[in-house]
C-alpha positions in Angstrom: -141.2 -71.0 -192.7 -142.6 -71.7 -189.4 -140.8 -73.0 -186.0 -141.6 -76.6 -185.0 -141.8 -75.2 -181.5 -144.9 -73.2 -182.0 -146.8 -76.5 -182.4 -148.8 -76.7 -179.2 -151.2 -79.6 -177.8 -154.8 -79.0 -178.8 -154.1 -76.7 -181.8 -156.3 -77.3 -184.6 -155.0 -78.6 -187.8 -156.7 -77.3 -191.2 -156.6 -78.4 -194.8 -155.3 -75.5 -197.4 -158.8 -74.5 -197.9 -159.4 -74.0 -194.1 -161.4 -77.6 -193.4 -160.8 -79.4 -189.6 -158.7 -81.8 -190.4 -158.0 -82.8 -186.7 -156.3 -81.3 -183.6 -153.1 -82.2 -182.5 -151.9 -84.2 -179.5 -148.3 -83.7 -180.0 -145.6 -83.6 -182.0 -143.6 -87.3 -182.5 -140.1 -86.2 -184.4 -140.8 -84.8 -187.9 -144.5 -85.8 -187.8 -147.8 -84.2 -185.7 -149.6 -87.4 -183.8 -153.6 -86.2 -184.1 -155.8 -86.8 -181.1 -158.3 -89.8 -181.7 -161.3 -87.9 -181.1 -161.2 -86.1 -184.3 -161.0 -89.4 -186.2 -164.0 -92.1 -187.5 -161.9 -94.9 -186.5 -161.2 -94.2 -183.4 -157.0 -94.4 -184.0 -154.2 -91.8 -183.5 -153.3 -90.3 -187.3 -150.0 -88.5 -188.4 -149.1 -85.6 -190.7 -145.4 -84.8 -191.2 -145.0 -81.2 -190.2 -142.7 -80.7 -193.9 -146.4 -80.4 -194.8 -147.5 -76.9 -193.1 -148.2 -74.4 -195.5 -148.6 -71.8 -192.1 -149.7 -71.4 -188.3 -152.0 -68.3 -187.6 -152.7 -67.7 -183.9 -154.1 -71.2 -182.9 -154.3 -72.9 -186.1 -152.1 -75.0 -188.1 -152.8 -74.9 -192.2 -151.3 -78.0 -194.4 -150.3 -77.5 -197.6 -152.2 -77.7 -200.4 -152.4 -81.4 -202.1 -151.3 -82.8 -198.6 -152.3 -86.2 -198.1 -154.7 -86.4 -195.4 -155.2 -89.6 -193.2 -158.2 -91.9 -193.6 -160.1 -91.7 -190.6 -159.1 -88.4 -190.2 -160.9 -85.3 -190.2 -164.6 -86.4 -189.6 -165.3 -84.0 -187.0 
């Protein structure tokens, strides 16, 4: 299990298989607000961090089957 605290601003956010999903502004209760650059319409996105499968060095991976946002990820 991982600690909600090691969530930084500007960490990147992976699917399971390893694909930019989005990078993270910050962290909004239980769910990680993505920055609106990474997405095609040009709106903030959320995952809920109960979906991390893991966070190596910089990089947060989602679990696999996680739902991700549309608009997100087209970066």
């Amino acid at each position: 299990m991982f600690e909600k605290l090691r969530i930084k601003e500007h960490m990147e956010i992976a699917d399971y298989n390893g694909q930019h999903v989005g990078t993270v502004d910050e962290v909004d209760d239980d769910r990680i607000k993505l920055t609106r650059t990474d997405s095609s319409d040009g709106a903030h996105h959320f995952i809920p961090v109960d979906q991390i499968e893991k966070i190596d060095d910089n990089r947060i991976y989602l679990k696999q089957g996680t739902r991700i946002p549309m608009g997100a990820g087209t970066n």
